[in-house]
N, C-alpha and C positions, 0 to 999 in steps of 0.2 A: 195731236197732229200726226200724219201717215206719211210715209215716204216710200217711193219706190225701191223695191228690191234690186235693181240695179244699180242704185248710189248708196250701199250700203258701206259702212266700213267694215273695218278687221272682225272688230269684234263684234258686231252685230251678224257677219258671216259666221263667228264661228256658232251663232245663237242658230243660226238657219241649218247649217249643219248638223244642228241636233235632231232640229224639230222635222227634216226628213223623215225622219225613222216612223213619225206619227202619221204624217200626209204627205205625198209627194209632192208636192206644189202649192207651198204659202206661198201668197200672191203680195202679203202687206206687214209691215212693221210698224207697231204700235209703237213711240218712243213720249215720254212723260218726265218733265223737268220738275221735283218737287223742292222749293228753296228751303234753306236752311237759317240757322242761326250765320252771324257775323261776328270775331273777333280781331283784336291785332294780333300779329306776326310778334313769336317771342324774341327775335331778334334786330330782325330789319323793320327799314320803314315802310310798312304795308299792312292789308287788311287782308283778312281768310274768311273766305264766304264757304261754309258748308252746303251741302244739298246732297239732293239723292237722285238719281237716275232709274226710272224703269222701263226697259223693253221688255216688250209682248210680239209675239208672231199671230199672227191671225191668216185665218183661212178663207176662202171662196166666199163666204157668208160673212164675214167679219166674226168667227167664232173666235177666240183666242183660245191659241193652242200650248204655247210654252210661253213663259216668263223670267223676266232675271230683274235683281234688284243691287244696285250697288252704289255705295256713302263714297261721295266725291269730294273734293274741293279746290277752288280756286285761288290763286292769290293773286290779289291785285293791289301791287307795287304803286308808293305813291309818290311821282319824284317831284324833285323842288319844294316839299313843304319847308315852309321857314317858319320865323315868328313874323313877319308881314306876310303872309299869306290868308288869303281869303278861304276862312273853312267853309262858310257855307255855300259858297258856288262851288267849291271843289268836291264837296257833297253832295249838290245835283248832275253835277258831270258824272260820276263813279253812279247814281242812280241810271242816269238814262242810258250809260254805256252796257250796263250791267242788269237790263228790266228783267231779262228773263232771268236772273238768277236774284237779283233784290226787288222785294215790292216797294215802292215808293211810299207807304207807310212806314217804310224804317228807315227815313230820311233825318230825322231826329238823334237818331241813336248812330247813324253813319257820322255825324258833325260832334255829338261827344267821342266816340273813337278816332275822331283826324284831333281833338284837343288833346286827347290824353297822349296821341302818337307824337303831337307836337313839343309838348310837354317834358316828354319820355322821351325822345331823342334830344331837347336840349339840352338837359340836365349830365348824360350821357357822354354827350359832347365834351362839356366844358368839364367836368369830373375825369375823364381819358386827358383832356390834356394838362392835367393838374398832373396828375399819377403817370401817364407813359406817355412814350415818345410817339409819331406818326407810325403806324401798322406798315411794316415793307409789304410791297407786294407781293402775291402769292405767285412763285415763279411756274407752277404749274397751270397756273391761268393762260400759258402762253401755247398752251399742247392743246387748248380748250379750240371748240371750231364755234362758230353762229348757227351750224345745223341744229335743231331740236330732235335727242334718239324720241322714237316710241318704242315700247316693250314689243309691240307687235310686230313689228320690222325686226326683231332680232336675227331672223334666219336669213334676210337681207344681209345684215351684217354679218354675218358670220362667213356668207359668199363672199363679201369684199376680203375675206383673210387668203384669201388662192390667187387673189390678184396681184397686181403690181406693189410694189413698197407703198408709192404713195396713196393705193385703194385699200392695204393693210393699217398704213397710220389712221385715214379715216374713218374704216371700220373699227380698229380698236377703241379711236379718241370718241366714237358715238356709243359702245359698248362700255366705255366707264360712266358715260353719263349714265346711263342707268344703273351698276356700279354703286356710285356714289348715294343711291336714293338703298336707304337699308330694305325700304319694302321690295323692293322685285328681287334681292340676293336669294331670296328662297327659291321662287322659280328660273332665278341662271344657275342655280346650284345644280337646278335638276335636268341641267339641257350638259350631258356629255359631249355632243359635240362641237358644242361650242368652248368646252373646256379643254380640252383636247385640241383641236386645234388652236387655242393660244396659247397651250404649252407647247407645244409642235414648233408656229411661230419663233415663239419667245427663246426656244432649244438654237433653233437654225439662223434665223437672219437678223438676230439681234445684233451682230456685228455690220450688216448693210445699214442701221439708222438708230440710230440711242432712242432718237423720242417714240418708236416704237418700241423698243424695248422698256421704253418709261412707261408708256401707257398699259403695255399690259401687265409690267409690274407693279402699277396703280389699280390693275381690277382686281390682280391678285390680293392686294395688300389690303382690301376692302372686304374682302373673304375673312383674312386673317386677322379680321379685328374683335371676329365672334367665333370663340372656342369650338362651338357647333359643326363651323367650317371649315376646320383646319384639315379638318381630315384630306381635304381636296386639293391642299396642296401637299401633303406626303404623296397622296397617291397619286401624281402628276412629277413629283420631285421637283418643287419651283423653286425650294432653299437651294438646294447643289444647285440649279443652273443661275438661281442671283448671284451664288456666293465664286462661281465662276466668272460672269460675265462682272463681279469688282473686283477682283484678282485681275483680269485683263485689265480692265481700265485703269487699277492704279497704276502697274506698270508702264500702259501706254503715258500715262500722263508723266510719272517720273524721269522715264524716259525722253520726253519733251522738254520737260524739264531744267535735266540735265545740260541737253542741245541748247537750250537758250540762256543757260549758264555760259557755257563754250564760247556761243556766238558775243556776247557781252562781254569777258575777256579780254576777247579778239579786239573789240570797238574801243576799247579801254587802251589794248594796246598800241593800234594804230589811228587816230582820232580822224583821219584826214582820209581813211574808204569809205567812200560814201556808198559801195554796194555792200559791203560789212554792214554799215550801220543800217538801209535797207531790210536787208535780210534777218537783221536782228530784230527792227520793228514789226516786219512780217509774221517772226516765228513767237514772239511776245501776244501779239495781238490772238493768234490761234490758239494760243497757248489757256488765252484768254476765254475765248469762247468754248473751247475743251471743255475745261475747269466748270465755269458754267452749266455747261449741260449734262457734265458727271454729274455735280452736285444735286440735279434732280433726278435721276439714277439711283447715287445713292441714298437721297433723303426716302425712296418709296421701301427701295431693295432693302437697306439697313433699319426700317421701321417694321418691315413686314418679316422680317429674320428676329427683331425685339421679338414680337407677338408671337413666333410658332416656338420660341425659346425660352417659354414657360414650361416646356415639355424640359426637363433637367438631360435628358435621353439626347432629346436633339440640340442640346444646348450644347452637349459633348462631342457631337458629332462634327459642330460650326469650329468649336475649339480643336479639333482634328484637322479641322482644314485651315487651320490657319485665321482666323477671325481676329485674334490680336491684333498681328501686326499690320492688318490690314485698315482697324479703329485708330489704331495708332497713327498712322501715316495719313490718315486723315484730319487730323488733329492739325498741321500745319495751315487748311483751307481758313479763309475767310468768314464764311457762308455761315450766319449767325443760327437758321436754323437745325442746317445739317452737326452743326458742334454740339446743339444741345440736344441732338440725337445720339452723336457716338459716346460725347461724356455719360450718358445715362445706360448706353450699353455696355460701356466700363466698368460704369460701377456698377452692373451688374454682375457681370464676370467678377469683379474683384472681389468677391465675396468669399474665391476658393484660391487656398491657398499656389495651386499651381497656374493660375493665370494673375496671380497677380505678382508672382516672380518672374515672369515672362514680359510680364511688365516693366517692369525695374531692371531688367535689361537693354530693353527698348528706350530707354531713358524718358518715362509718360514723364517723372517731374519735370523734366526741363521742359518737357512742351509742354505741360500746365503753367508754369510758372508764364506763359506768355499770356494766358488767358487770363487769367488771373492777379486782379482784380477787373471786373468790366461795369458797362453801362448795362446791358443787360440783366434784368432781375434774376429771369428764368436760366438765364447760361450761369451766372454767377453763384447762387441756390444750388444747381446739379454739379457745379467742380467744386465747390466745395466741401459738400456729402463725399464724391468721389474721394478727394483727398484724404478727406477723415475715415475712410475706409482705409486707405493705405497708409494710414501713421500709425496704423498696428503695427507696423515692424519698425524695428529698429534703426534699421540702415535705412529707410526710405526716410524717416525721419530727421537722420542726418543729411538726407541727399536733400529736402526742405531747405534747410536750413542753409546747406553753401548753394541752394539756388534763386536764395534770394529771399524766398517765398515769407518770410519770417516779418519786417515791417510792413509786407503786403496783405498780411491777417493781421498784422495790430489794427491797420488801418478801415479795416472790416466793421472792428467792434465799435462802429457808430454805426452799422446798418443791422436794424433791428430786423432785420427780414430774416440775417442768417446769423444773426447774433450766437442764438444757442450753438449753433455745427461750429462756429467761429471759435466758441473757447473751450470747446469737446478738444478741438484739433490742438488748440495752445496750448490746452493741459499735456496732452500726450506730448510735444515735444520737449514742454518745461519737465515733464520725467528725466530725461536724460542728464545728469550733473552737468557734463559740457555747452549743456546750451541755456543752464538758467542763467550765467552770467550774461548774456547774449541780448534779453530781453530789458536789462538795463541801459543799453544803447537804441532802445525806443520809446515810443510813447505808451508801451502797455502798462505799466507801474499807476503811473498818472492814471488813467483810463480803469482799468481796477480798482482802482482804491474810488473812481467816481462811483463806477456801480453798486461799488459795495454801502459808500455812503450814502446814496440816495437809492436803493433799493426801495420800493413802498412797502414790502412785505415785513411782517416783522422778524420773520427768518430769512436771511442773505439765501439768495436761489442756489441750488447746489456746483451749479457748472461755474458759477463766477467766484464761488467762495474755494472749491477744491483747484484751481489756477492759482490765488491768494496765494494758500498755503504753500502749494509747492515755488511758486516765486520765492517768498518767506523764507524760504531754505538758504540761501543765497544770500550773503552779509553784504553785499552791495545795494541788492533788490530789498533787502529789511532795512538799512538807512535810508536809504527812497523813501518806505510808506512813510517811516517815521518823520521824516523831513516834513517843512511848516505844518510843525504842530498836527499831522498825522496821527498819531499814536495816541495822541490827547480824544481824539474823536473816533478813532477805532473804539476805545477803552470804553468810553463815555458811551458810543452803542452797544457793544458785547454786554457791559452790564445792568444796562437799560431793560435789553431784549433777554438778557440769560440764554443767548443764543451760543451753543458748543462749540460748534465749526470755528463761528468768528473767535473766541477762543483758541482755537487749535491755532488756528493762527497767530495769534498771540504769541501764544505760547511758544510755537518754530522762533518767531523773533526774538524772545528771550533766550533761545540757546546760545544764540554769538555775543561774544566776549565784546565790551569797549561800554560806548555812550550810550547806546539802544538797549542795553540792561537797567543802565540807573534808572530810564522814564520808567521801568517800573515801580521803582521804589515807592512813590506816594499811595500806591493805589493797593499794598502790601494787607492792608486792614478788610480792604472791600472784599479782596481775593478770600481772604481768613475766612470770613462772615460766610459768603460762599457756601465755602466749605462745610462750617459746624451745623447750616441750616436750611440747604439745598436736598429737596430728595431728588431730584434727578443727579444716577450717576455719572454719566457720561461728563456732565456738566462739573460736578466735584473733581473727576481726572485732570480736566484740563485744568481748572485753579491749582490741582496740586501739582499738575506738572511744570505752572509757569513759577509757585513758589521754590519748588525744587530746582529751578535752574537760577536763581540768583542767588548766588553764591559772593554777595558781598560784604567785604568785611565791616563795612559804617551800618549793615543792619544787622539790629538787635533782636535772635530769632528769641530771646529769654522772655521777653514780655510778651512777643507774638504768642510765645505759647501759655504764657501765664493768663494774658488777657479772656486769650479763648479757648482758655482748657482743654488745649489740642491732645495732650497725654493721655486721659480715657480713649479718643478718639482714636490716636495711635493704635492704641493698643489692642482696643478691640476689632481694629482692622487686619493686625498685624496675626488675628487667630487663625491658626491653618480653615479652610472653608467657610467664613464668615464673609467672602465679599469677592468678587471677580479678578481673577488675576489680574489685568489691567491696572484696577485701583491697587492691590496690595503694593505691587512693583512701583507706583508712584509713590505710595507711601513712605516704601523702605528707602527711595531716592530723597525722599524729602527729610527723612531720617539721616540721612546722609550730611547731605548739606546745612542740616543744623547741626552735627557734629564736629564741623568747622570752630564755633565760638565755645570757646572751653566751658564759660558759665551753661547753657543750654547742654552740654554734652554730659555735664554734670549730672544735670536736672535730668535727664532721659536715662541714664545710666543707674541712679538713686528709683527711679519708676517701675524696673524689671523689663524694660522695653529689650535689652540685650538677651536673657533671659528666652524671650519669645521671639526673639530672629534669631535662636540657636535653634526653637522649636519649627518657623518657617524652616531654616533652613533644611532641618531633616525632612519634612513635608514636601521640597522644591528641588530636590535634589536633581530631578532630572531638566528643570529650564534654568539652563546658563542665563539668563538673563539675569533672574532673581539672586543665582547667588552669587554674581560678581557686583550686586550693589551691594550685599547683605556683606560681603566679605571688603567692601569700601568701606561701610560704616565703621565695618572694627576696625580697620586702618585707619581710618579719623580719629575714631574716639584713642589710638593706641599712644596719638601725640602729644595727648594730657597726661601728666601724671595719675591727677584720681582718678579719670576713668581708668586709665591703665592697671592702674590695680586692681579695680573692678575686674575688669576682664581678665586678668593674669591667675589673682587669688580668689576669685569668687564664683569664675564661668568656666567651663570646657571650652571655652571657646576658642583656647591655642590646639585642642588636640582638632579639633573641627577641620583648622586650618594646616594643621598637618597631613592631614587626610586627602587635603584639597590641593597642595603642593606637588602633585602629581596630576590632575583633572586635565582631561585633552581640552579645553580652553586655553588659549594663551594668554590669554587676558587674564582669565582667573587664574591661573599659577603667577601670573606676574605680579598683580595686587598682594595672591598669599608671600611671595617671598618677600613682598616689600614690607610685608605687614611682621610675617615673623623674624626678620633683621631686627627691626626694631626692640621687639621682645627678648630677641636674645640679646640685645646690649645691655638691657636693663634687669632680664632674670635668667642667674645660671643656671640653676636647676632647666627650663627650658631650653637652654642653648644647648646641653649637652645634647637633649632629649631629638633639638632640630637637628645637630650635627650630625647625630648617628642616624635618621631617619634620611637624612640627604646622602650620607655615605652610603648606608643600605639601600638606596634606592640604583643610588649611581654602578653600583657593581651588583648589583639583580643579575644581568646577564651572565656571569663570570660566575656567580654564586651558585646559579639554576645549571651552569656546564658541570661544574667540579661535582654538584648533587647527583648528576645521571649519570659520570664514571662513579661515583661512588656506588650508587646501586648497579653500575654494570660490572664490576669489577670485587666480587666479593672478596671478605675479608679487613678491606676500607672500611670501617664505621666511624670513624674520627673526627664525626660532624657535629658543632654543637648546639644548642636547640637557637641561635639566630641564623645558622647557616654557614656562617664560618669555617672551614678547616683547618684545623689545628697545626700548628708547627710540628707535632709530632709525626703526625697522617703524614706532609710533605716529606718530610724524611724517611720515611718508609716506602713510598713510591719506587716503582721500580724504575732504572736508572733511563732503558729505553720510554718509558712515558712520559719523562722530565725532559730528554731529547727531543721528541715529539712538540712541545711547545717552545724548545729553543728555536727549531724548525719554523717555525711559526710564528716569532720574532716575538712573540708573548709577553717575553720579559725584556727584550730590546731597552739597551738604555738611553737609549737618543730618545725614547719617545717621551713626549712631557709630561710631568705628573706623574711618572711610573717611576718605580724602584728600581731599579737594576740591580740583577745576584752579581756578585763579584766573579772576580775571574777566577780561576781555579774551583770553584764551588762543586761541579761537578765532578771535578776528580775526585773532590772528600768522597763523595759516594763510591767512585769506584775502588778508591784505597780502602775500603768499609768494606768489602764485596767477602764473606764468607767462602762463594765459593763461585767464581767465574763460568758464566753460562750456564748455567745452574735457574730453574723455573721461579721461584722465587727468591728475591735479592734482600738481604735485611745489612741494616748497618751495626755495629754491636752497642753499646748503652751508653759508653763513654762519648764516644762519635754524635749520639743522637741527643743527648745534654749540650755540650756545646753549638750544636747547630741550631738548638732552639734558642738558645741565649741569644745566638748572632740575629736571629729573626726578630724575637724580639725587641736589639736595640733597633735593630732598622725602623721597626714600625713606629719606636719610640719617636726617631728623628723624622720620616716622614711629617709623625704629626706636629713638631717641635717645628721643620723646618715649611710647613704651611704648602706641600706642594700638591695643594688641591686648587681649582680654578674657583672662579665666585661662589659665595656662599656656600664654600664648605664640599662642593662637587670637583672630582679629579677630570682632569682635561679627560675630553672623548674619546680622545687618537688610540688610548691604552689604557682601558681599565686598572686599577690597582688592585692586585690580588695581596691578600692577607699572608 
């Protein structure tokens, strides 16, 4: 068919406009419908008719001069179908409405695509309202007009931007439809001034009407959804002016806010104004539609701010301007979609340390804690990611916990949507000592121990078993699991599955002292067996750590180890580099606690197993860990007699602990001295050996002073090879040197544990004086005989009369000098 050049449209002008250039005067337009295939619509209820379009120009002769070809298609929407709907009349209707684009041969194939449509939308239906709620509407449906844009008309539009507000709003609201279709964003990409002028716009009179300012922050934000295009809004700056134009609006609205706070007061106070209560309804209701039409505002502006803030650069830049506090303060609205925009903008921000203390200033938990738990999947899913991003820190994780938020996650863990992020977040706060007793006053104990029991896997999942454990920790939270017969079915799986973790767990429960120790006692053989026949180590740690920690006196560890010839085991564990520290240190603990029953202590002692934790411990010398068990065992074993001789008459192992009597551990010096007390009650030879090593220790300082006047001050050599200074040496000192530490209250006899020189002592020296003022002072022989007599008895009585502080060390206040 031909059509006159005068009823041509856009685009077939612009086809004529070409073909000028060939002949001045085509007279006719050739145009040519070639139909296509038919499918359904991937979402809606409708059919998509393909086809192709060809215009031709032709000339005076009917020559065809230019030509163009372009793939089209149609949709046609099919409303009311139901399940009593007639498909095959409604099959002929969409034929004869539709001849020129379907042939009536594919009438057949139109009535299976309205079955399968039908079909396909019920199942849809009824599966949506299984799973979610009614779809709220989409509030920017209301910005939408009944006009249909064309691409061709865009320069139309773009004229309505110079006009009045309300020929700006309709020119905007017809340039998102186009917009929204991702095929024409390439060629509005390429029309500057239409970009340009709606940033122009959008700069200047976005304060005259929000829904223009929504709308063209909706073309924008359809840019910025493809990387490609971002560039066009740097180069335009449409972040700075969104992120201005919601800086204004929040204030505007706080400030409304505020005012309808005031007015409410007021109404409160005086119940009987009725121009009060009036004016308060008034500024409520505005207050209301404000809100409203920000939140479509910000749902475009804060999504299209998300997208250009993939760029780290200008994500810094939003964070310059204030974009915290401004997500934050939004956090109070309503508006289900806009919250699970700004929680997602949160938590993307929260990723860096300085905007998530900017946070935590801003108090986010407390305004989480409102949202928190919802009916919403999607809201619910994204705060609680967020959250788990900020129980990295510390203090946020307390701020959790007094804000409530703590039964509000137990209550979680039956929605397996956010199951996982749910006990991410509970591990991290059951971290903190403070708050695992905390979780006893909800239902997570119960709730955990269900997961773990019915797990399908035969490994407990990691997130649900590493909460266990740290629960576990907590002797409140470990009578819990164990309670109705708990502990029997924990047991009864761990060893099933030879599963570690569960284990670990175990094992945290067996370290508190009471009733929740003994349930281990039956199971004392299985653990053994474990042990001597397990080649997984991890798995052997944990039996030896849960045997290691009962320390009960009604179990008999002599037969445990007779039965399963634990002694080779020992020992070959016990060889420096045979086996991971981990296991050795469990070893040496479990060594420990059979050192408890003197028959077993026996048996280990008779083995050479002491022997070989004198040779650990020179090997370990640098992790306190190992040698404050190693140096428990010999305190155990030191409370039997036979072993005590063992180790007394048979081991080094009191000089080891001599050595160690000094170690900056406080723990390990504590154990040695409790360990070498004992020894020295029982052998004098070592008591002496402790005494002096504690004496020498305690006056080191005093020892190492007198040593560097000695070498500073020649002549002095009267030191003898332990470091002591001689009674003779003192006496020869010159008189001002001896003054010098009177000075100095040195020898002060008020101080505890120190000797005090008698009074007059000092004179003898000067009555001694050869020759007054004289460079060197001596006393004559007779003088310096009795002065050492008197020295000596003193230190006799010192030691007679015990005035040294515990074990053998002289109070701190005043070292005692020899």
């Amino acid at each position: 068919s031909t059509l006159p050049c005068d009823v041509l449209t856009h685009a077939d002008l612009r086809l004529r406009r070409c073909s000028i250039k060939m002949q001045e005067e085509p007279r006719y337009l050739k145009r040519r419908v070639i139909p296509g295939s038919v499918d359904v619509h991937p979402t809606e209820c409708a059919l998509v008719v393909h086809y192709q379009v060809e215009a031709t120009l032709l000339g005076d002769y009917g020559d065809p001069m230019l030509g163009e070809q372009k793939d089209c298609q149609k949709v046609i929407r099919v409303r009311g179908l139901g399940e009593g709907s007639d498909v095959g009349t409604l099959a002929q209707q969409i034929v004869a409405k539709c001849s020129n684009l379907v042939h009536p041969a594919k009438l057949p194939e139109i009535e299976q695509l309205l079955y399968y449509l039908q079909n396909r939308r019920d199942t849809a239906r009824s599966a949506a309202a299984k799973r979610k709620p009614p779809k709220a509407k989409d509030p920017f449906e209301e910005n939408e007009i009944s006009e249909r844009a064309a691409i061709d008309d865009i320069e139309d539009y773009c004229e309505l931007l110079y006009e009045k507000v309300e020929d700006k709003v309709r020119g905007t609201a017809l340039i998102l439809q186009l917009s929204r279709n991702p095929d024409n964003l390439e060629e509005l990409s390429q029309n500057e001034v239409m970009l340009g002028a709606l940033a122009r716009v959008l700069r200047e009179d976005w304060s005259r009407s929000l829904e223009l300012a929504t709308n063209i922050a909706y073309i924008f934000f359809c840019f910025s959804s493809f990387s490609d295009f971002q560039g066009i809004l740097q180069q335009h700056k449409v972040g700075a002016t969104c992120m201005a134009i919601a800086e204004s609006e929040v204030k505007k609205y706080e400030k409304l806010r505020g005012d309808v706070a005031k007015r409410k007061r007021k109404v409160d106070e005086d119940k009987k104004n009725d121009d009060a209560r009036k004016e308060f309804e008034k500024r409520k209701k505005q207050l209301v539609v404000i809100g409203r039409k920000q939140d479509q505002f910000f749902r475009v502006a804060f999504y299209l701010l998300l997208n250009i803030a993939e760029d780290t650069r200008v994500e810094m830049k939003m964070v310059n301007k204030q974009i915290v506090p401004m997500l934050i303060s939004l956090l109070d609205r309503d508006n289900i979609e806009l919250l699970i925009l700004v929680v997602s903008f949160l938590k993307k921000l929260s990723i860096f340390v300085e905007n998530k203390d900017a946070m935590a200033k801003l108090s986010v938990v407390e305004k989480m804690a409102r949202i928190v738990p919802c009916e919403h999947d999607v809201l619910l899913h994204v705060s609680v990611r967020f959250l788990l991003n900020l129980s990295f820190d510390p203090q946020l994780r307390e701020t959790m916990v007094k804000a409530g938020l703590l039964p509000k996650l137990v209550s979680l863990l039956t929605n397996e949507q956010v199951l996982v992020f749910v006990l991410c977040l509970l591990y991290h706060i059951s971290m903190d000592d403070r708050c695992k007793s905390m979780f006893s006053y909800t239902d997570c104990i119960p709730l955990v121990m269900k997961l773990i029991l019915e797990c399908p896997e035969e490994k407990v999942e990691l997130e649900i078993i590493a909460l266990g454990i740290n629960l576990a920790a907590n002797k409140r939270n470990a009578e819990l699991m164990c309670d109705k017969g708990g502990h029997r079915l924990l047991m009864r799986r761990a060893l099933k599955t030879r599963d570690s973790l569960l284990l670990k767990m175990l094992r945290v429960v067996s370290q508190h002292e009471g009733p929740t120790r003994n349930l281990f006692v039956p199971y004392v053989s299985d653990l053994a067996g474990i042990v001597r026949s397990a080649a997984d180590e991890e798995l052997v740690v944990e039996c030896l750590g849960i045997l290691g920690n009962l320390s009960l006196p009604e179990l008999d560890f002599e037969s445990l180890v007779t039965e399963f010839d634990l002694v080779p085991f020992i020992n070959g564990k016990l060889t420096p580099g045979a086996s991971e520290d981990d296991l050795v240190l469990e070893v040496v603990i479990l060594v420990g606690t059979m050192a408890r029953d003197e028959s077993c202590a026996a048996l280990l002692a008779k083995s050479g197993i002491i022997q070989n934790l004198i040779i650990l411990l020179n090997s370990k010398q640098e992790d306190d860990e190992v040698v404050l068990q190693i140096v428990y065992v010999f305190y155990q074993m030191v409370f039997h007699k036979e072993t005590r001789d063992v180790i007394v008459k048979c081991t080094q192992a009191p000089a080891y602990l001599i050595d160690l009597m000094h170690d900056k551990n406080t723990e390990v010096r504590r154990v040695c001295d409790g360990t070498l007390d004992i020894i020295a009650e029982c052998d004098m030879e070592w008591a002496t050996k402790i005494q002096a090593e504690k004496f020498r220790w305690h006056n080191s300082q005093w020892l190492e002073m007198v040593t560097q006047h000695q070498m500073e001050d020649e002549g002095y050599e009267d030191i003898d090879e332990d470091g002591f200074m001689s009674p003779h040496m003192l006496l020869h000192m010159p008189v001002d040197y001896l003054d010098s530490y009177n000075q100095e209250e040195l020898y002060s006899p008020d101080s505890y544990g120190a000797v005090g020189i008698p009074t007059g002592y000092n004179h003898a020296f000067q009555l001694g004086l050869e020759e007054e003022g004289a460079d060197d002072y001596r006393i004559d022989e007779r003088m310096a005989l009795e002065e050492q007599e008197f020295l000596e008895q003193q230190y006799g009585k010192m030691m007679g009369r015990g005035l040294y502080g515990p074990y053998g060390h002289a109070a701190p206040s005043s070292p005692y000098r020899p």
